[in-house]
Each structure stands twice: as C-alpha cells, then as structure tokens.
Backbone atoms as SQL, in Angstrom:
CREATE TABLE atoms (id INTEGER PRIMARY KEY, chain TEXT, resi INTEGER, resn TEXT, atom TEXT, x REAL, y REAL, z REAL);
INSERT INTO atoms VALUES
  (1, 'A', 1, 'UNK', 'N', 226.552, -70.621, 112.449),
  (2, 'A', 1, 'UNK', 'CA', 225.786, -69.639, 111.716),
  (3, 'A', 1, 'UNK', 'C', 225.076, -70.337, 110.568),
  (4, 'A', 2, 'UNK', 'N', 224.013, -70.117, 110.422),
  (5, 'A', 2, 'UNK', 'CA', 223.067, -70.611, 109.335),
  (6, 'A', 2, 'UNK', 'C', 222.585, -69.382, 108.136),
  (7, 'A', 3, 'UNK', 'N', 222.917, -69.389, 106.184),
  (8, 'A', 3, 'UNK', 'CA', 222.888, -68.603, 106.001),
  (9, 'A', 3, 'UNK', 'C', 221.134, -68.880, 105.510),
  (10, 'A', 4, 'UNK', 'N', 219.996, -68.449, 105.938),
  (11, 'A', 4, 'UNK', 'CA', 219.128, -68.608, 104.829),
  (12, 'A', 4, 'UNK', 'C', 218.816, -68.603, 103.827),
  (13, 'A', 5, 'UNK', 'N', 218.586, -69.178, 102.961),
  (14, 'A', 5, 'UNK', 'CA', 218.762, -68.855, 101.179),
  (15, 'A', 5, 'UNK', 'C', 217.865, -67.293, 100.169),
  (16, 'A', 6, 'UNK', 'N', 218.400, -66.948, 99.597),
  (17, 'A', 6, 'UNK', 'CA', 217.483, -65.421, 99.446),
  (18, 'A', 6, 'UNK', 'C', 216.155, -66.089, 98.663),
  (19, 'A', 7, 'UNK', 'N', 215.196, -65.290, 99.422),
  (20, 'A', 7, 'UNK', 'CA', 214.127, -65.307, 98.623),
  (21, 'A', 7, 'UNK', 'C', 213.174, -63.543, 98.114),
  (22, 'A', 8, 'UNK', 'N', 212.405, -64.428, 97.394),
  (23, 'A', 8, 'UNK', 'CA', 211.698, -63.142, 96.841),
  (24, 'A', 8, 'UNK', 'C', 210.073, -63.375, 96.829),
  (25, 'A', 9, 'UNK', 'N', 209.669, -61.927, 97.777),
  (26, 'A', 9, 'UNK', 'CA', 208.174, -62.031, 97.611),
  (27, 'A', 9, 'UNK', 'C', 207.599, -61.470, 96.656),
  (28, 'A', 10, 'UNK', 'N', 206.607, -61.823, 96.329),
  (29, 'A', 10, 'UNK', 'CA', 205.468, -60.574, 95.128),
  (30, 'A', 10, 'UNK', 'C', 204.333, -60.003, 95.558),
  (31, 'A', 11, 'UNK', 'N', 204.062, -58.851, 95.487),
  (32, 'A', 11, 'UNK', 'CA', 202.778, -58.084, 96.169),
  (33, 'A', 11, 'UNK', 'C', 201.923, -58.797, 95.158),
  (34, 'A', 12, 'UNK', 'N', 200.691, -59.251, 96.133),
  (35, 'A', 12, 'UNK', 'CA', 199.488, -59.792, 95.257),
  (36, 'A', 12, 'UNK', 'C', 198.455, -58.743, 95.573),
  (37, 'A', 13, 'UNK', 'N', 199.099, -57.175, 95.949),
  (38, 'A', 13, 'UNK', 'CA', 197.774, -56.193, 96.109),
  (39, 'A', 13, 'UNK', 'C', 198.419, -54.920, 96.357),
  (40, 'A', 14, 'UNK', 'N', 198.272, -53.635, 95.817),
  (41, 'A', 14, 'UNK', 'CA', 198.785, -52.708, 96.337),
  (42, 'A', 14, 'UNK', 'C', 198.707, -52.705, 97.962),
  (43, 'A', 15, 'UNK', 'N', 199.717, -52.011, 99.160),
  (44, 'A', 15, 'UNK', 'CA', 199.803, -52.443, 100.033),
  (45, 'A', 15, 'UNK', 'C', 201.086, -51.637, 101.069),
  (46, 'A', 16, 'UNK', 'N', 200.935, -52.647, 102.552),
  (47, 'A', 16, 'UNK', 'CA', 201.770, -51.305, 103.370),
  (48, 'A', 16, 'UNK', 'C', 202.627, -52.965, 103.760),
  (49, 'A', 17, 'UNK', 'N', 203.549, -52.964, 104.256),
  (50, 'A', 17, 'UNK', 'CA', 204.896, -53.990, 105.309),
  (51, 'A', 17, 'UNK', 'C', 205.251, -53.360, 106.550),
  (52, 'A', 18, 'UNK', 'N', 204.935, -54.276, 107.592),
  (53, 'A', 18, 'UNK', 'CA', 205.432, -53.233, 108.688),
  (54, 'A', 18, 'UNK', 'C', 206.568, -54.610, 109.058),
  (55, 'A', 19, 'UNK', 'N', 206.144, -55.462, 108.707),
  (56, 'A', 19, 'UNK', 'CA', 207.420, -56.938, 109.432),
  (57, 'A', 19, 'UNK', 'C', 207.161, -58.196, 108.777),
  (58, 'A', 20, 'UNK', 'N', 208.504, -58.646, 108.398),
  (59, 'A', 20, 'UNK', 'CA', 208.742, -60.110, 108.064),
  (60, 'A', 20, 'UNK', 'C', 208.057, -60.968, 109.382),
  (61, 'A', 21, 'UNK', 'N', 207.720, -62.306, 108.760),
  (62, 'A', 21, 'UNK', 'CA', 207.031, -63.366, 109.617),
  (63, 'A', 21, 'UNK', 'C', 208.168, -64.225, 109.584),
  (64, 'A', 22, 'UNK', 'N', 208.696, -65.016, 110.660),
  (65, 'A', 22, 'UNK', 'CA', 209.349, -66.153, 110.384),
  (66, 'A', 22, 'UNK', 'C', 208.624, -67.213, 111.149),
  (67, 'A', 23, 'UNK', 'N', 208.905, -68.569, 110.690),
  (68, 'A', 23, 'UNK', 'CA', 207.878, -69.452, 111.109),
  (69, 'A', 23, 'UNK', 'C', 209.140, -71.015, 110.102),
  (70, 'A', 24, 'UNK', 'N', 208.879, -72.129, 111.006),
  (71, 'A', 24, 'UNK', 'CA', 209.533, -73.157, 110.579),
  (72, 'A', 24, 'UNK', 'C', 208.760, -73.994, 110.270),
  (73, 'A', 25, 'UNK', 'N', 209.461, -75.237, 109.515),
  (74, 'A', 25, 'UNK', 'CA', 208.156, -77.036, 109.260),
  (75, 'A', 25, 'UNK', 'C', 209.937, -77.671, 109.887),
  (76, 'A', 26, 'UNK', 'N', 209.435, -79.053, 110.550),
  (77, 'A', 26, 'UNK', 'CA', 210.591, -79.685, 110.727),
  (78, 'A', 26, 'UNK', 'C', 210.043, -81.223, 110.760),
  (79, 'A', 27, 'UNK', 'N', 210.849, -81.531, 110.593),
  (80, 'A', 27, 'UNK', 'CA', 210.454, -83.250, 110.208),
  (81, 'A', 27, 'UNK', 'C', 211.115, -84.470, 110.564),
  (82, 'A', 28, 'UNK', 'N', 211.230, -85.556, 111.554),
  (83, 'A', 28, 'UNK', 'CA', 211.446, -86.277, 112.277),
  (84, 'A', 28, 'UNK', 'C', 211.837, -87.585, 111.390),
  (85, 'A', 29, 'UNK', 'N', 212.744, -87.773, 110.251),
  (86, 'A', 29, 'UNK', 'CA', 212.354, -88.749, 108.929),
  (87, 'A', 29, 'UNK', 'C', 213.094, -90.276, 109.587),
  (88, 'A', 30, 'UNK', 'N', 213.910, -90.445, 110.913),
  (89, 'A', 30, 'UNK', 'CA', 214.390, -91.860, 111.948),
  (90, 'A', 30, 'UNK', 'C', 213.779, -91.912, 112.175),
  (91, 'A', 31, 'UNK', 'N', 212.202, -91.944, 112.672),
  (92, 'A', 31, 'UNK', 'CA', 211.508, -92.519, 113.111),
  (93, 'A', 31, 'UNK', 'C', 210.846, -93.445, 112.773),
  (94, 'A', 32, 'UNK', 'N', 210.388, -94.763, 113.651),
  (95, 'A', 32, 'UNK', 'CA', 209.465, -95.567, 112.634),
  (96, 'A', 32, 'UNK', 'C', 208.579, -95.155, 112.144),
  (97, 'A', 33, 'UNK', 'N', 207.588, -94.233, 112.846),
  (98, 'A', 33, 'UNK', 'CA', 206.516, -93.700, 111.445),
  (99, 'A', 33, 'UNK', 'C', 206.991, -92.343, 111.406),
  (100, 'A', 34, 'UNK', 'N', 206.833, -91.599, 110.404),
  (101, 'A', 34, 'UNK', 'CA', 207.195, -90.186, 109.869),
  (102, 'A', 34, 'UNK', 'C', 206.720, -89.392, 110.689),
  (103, 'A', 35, 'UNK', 'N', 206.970, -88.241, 111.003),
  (104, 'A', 35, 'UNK', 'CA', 206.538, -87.489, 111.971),
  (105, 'A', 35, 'UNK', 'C', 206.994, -85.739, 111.679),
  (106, 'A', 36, 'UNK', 'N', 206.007, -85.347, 112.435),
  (107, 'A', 36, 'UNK', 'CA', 206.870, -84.082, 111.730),
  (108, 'A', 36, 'UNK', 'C', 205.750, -82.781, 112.008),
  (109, 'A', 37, 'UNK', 'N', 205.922, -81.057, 111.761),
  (110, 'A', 37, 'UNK', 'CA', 205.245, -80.478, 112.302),
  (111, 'A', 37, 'UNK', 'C', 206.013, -79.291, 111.708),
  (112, 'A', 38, 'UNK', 'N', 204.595, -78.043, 111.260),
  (113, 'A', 38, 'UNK', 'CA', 204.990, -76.718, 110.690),
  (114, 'A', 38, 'UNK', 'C', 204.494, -75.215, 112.192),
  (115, 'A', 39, 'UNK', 'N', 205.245, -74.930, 112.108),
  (116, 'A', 39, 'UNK', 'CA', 204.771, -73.262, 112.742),
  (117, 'A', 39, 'UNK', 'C', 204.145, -72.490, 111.630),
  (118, 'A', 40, 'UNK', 'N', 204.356, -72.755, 110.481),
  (119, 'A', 40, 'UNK', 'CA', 203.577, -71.526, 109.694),
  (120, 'A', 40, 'UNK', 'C', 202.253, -71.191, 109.960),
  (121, 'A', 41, 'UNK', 'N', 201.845, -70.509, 109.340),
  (122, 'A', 41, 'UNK', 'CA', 200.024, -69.197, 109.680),
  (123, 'A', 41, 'UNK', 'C', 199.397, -70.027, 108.924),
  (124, 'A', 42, 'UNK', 'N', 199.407, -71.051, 108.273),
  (125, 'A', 42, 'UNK', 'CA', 198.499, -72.011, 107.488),
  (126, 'A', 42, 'UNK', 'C', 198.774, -73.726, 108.660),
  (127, 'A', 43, 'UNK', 'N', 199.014, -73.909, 109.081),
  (128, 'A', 43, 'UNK', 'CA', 199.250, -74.992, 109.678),
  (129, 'A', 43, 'UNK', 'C', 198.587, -75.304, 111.217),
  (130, 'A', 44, 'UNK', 'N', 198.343, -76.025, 111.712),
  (131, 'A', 44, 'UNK', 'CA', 197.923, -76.316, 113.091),
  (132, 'A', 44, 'UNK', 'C', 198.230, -75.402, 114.056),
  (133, 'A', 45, 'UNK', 'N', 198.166, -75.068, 114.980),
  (134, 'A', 45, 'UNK', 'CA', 198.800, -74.414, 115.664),
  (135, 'A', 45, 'UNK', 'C', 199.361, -75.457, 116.924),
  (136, 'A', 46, 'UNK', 'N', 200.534, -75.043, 117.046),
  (137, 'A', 46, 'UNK', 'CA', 201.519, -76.211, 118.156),
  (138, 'A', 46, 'UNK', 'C', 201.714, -74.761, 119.214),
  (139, 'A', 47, 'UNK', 'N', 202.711, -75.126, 120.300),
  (140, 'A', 47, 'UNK', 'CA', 203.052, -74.222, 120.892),
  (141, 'A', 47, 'UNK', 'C', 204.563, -73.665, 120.320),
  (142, 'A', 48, 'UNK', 'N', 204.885, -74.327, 119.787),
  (143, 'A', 48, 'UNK', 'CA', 205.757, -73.405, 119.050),
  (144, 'A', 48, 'UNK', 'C', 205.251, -72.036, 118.348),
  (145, 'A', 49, 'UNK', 'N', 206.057, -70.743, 117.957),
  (146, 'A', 49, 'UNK', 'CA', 205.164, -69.488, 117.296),
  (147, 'A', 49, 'UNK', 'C', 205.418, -69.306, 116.191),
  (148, 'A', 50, 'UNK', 'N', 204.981, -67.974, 115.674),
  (149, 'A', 50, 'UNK', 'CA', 205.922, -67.323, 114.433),
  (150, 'A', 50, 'UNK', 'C', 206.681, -66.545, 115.351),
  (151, 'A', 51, 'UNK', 'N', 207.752, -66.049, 114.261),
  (152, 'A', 51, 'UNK', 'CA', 208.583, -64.406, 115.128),
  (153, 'A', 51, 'UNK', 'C', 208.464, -63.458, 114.048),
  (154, 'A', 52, 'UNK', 'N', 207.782, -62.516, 114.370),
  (155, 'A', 52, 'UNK', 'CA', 207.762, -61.338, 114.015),
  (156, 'A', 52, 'UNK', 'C', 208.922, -60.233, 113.799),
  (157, 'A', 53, 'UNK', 'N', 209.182, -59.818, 113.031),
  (158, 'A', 53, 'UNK', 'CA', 210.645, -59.008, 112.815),
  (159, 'A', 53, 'UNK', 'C', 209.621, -57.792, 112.220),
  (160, 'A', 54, 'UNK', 'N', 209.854, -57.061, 113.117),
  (161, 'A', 54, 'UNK', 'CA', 209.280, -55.366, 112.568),
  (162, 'A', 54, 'UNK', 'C', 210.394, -54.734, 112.175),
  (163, 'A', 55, 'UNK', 'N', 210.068, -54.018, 111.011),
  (164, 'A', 55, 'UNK', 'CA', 210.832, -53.257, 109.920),
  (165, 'A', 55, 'UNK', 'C', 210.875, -52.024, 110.478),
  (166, 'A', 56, 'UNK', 'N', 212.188, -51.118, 110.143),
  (167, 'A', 56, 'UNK', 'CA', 212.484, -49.933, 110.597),
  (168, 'A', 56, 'UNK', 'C', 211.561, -48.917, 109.830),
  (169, 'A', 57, 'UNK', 'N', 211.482, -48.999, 108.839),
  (170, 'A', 57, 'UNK', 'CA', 210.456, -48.221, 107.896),
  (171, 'A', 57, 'UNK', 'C', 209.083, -49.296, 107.636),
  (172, 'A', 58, 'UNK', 'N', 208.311, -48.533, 107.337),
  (173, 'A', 58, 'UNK', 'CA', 207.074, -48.871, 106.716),
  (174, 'A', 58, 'UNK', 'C', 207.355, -48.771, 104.958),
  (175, 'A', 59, 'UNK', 'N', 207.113, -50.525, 104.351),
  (176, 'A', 59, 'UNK', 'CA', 207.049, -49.969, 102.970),
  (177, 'A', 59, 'UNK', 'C', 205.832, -50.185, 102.267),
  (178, 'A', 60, 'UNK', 'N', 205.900, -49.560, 101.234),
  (179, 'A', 60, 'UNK', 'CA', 204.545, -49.199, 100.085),
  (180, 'A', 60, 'UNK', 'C', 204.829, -50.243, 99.245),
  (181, 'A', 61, 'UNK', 'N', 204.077, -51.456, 98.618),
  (182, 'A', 61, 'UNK', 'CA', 204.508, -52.371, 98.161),
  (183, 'A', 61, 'UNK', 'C', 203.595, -52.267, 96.917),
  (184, 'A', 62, 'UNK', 'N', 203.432, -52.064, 95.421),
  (185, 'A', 62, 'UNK', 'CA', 202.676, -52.189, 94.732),
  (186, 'A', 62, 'UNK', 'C', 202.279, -54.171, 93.787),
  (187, 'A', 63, 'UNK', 'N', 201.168, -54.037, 93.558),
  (188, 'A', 63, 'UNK', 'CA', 200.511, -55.274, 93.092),
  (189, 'A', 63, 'UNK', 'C', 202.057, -55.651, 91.674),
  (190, 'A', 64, 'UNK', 'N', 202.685, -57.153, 92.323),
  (191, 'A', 64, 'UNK', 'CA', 203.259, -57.540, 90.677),
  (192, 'A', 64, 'UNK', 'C', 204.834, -56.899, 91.141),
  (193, 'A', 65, 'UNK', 'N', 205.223, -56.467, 92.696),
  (194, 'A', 65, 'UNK', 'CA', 206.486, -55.481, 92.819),
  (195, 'A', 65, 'UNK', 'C', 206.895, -56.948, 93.512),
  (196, 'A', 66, 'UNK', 'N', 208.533, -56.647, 93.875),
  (197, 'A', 66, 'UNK', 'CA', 209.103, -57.834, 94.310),
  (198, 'A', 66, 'UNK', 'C', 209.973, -57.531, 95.288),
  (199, 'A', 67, 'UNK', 'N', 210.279, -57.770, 96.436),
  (200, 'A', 67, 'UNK', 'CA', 210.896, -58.010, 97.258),
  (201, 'A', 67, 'UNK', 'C', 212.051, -58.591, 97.453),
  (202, 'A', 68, 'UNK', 'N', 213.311, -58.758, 97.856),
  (203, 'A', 68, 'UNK', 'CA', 214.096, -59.913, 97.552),
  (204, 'A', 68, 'UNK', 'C', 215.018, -59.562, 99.284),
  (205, 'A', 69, 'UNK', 'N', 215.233, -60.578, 99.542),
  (206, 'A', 69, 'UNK', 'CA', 215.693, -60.552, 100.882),
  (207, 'A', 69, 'UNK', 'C', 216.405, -61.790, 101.489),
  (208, 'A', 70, 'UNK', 'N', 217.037, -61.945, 102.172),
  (209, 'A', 70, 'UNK', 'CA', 218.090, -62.990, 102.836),
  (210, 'A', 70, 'UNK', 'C', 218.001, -62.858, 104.596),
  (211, 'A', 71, 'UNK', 'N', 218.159, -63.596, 105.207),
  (212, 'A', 71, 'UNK', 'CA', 218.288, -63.445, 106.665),
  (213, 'A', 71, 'UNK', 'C', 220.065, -64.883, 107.286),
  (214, 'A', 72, 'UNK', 'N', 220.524, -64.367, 108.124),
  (215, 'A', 72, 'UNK', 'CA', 221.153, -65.078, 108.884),
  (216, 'A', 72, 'UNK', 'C', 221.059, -64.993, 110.462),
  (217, 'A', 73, 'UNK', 'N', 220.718, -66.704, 110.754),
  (218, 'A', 73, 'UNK', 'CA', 220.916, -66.938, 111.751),
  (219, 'A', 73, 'UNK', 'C', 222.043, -67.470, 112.069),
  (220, 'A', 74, 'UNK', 'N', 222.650, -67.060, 113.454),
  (221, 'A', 74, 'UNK', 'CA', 223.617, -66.974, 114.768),
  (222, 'A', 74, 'UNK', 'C', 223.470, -67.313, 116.226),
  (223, 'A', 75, 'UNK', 'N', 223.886, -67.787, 116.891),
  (224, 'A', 75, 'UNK', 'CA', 224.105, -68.309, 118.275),
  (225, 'A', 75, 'UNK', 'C', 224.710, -66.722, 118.882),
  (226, 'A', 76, 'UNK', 'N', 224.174, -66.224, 119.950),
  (227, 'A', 76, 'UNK', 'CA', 224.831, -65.228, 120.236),
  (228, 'A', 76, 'UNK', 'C', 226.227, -65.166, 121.046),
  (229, 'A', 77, 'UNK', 'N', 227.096, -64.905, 120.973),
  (230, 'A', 77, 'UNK', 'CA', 228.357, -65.261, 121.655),
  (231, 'A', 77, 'UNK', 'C', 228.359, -65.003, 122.980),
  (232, 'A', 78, 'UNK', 'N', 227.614, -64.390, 123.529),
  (233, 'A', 78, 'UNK', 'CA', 227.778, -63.794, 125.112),
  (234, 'A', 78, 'UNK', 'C', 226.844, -64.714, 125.570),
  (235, 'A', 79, 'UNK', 'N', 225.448, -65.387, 124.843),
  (236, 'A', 79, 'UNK', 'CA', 224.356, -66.258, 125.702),
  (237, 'A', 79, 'UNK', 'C', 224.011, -67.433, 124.165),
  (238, 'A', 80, 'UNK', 'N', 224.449, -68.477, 124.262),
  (239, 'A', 80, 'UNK', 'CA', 224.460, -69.303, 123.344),
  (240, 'A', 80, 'UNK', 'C', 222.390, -69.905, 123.304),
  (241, 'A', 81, 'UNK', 'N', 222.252, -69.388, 124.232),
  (242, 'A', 81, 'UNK', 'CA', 220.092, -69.008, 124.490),
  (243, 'A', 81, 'UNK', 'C', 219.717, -68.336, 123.328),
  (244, 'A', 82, 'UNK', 'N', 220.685, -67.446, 123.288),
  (245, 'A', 82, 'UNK', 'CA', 220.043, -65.839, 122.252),
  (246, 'A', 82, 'UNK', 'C', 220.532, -66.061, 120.913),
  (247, 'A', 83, 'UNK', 'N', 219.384, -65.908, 120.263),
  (248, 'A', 83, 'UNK', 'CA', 219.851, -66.211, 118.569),
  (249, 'A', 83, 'UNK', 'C', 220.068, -64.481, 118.652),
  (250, 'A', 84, 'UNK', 'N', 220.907, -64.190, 117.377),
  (251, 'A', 84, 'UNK', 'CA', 221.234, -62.805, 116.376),
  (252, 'A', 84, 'UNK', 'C', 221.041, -63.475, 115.117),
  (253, 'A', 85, 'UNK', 'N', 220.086, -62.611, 114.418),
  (254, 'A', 85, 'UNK', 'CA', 219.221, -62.576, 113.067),
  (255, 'A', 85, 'UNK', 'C', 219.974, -61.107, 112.363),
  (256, 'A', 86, 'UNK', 'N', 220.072, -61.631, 111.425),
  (257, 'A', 86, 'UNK', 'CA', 220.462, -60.393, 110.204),
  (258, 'A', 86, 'UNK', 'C', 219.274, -60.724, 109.154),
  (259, 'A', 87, 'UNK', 'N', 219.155, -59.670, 108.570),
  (260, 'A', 87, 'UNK', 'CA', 217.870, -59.169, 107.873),
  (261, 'A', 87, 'UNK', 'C', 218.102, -58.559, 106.850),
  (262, 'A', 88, 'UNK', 'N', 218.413, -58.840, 105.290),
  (263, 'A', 88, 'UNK', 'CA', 218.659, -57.978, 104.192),
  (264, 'A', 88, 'UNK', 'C', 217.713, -58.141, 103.657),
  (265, 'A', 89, 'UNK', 'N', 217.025, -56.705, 102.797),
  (266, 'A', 89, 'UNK', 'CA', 216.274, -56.820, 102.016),
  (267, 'A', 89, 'UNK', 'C', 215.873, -55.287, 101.248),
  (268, 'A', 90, 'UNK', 'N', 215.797, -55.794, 100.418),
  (269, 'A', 90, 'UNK', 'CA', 215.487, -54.465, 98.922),
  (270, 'A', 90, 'UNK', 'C', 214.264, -54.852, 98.272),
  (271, 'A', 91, 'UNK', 'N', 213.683, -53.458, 98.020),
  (272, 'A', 91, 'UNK', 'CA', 212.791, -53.154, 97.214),
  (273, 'A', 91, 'UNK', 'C', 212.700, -51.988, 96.325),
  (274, 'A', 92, 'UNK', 'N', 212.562, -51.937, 94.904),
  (275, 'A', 92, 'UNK', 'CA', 212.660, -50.688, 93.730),
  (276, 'A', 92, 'UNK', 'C', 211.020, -50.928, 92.867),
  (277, 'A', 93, 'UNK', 'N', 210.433, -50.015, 93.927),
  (278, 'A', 93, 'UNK', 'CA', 209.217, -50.072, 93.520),
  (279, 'A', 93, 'UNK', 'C', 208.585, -48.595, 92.919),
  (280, 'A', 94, 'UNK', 'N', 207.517, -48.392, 92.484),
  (281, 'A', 94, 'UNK', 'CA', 207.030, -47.163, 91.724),
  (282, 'A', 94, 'UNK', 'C', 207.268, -46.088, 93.121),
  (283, 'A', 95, 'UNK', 'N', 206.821, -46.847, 94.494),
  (284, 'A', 95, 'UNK', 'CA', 206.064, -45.777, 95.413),
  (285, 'A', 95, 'UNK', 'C', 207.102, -45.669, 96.561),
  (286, 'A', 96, 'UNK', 'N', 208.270, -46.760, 96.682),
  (287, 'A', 96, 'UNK', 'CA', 209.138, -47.351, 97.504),
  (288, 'A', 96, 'UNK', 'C', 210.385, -48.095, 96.841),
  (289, 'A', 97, 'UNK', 'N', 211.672, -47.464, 97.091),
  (290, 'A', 97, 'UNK', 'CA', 212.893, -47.734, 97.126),
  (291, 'A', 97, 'UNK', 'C', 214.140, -47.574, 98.012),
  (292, 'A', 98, 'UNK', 'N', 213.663, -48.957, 98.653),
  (293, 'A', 98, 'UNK', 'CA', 214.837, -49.359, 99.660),
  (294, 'A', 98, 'UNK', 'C', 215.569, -50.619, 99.741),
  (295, 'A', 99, 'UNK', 'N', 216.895, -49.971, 100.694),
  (296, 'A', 99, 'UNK', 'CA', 217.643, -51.792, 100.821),
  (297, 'A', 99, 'UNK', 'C', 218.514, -51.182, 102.116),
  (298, 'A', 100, 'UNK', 'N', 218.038, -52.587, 102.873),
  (299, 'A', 100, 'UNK', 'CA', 218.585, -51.874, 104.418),
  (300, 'A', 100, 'UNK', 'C', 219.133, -53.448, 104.596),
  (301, 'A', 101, 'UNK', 'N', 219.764, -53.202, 106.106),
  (302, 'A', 101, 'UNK', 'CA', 220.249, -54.627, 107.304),
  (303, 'A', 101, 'UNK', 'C', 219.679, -54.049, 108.237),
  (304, 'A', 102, 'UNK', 'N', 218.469, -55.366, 108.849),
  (305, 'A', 102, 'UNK', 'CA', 218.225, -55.041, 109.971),
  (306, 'A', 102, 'UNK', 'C', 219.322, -56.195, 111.001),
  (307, 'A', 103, 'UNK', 'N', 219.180, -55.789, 112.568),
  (308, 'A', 103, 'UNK', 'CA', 220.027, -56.759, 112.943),
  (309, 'A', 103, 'UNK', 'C', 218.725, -56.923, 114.274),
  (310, 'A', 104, 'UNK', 'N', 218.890, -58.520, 114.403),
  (311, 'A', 104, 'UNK', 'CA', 217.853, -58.485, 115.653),
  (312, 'A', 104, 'UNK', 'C', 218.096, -59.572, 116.799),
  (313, 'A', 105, 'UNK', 'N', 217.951, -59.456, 117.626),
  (314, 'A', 105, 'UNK', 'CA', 218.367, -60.851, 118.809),
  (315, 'A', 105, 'UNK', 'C', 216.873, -61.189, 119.722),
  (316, 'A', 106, 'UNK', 'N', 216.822, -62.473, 119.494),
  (317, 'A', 106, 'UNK', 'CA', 215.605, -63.371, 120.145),
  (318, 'A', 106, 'UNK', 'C', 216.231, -64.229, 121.148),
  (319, 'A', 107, 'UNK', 'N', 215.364, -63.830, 122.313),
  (320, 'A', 107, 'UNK', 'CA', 215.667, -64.167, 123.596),
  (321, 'A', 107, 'UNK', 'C', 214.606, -65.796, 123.912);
C-alpha cells in the first residue's frame, strides 16, 4: 500500500469539480545517461495516460478556496492487476462544504 502525501489545491477562478486527475513523472537515475518521463497534461504525451477519478458530487469551488485531500494506493487482493484507490478530500467553502471517501479500482 502506498500512502500519498496530502495535498492542497487553490481555486484560481470561481468554478465547478467534477474529478481529480492523476497522472505520474518517473525517472530512471542507474542509468548511464538520465532518463526519465512525466504523464502529466503539461508534458509530452507518451502512451502512458492520466486517470480520471470522477467525484460523487459536483463541487462549487470559489477563487482563493482550498481543497485539501489525500489518496491511497493498493494492490487489489483478489487480482494483484487491479489497483484500489482511496480518495479523501474536504472542502469549507462560501458556496460548498464537503468531506467525503471515495473508493475506486483501476483495471
């Protein structure tokens, strides 16, 4: 199990969330020359993807509001193929106040 470290976003615009993006960089540093490669939405595109995690609710996010959230990844016990993702995250905003667990499995 891998715990991800919590982070926190900031709305840079009043605004709607329908899903977290996940997306990796990984880096090859034994090699004789350095090597290495990102999935993020700013980076090259490889065939690797992002994964999309759609949210049970839709939230209202105002400009300067903050987000704060954690995820864990898991090996699934029945198919060691299938990750299980846990999903925490809160928001106490003017327009939106929530804090849920989502739970999700990628095949």
């Amino acid at each position: 199990m891998q715990i991800l470290q919590a982070r926190q976003f900031s709305g840079e615009r009043d605004d709607y969330i329908h899903a977290f993006v996940a997306y990796f960089d990984v880096s090859f540093t034994k090699c004789h020359k350095l090597m290495g490669f990102s999935t993020g939405p700013r980076s090259r595109a490889t065939h690797w993807k992002q994964t999309v995690l759609y949210l049970e609710d839709v939230l209202t996010i105002c400009e300067g509001e903050t987000i704060i959230g954690s995820m864990t990844v898991a090996p699934n016990k029945k198919n060691p193929r299938d990750v299980d993702i846990m999903g925490k995250y809160s928001l106490r905003g003017r327009r939106c106040v929530v804090s849920r667990v989502q739970f999700y499995k990628m095949r």
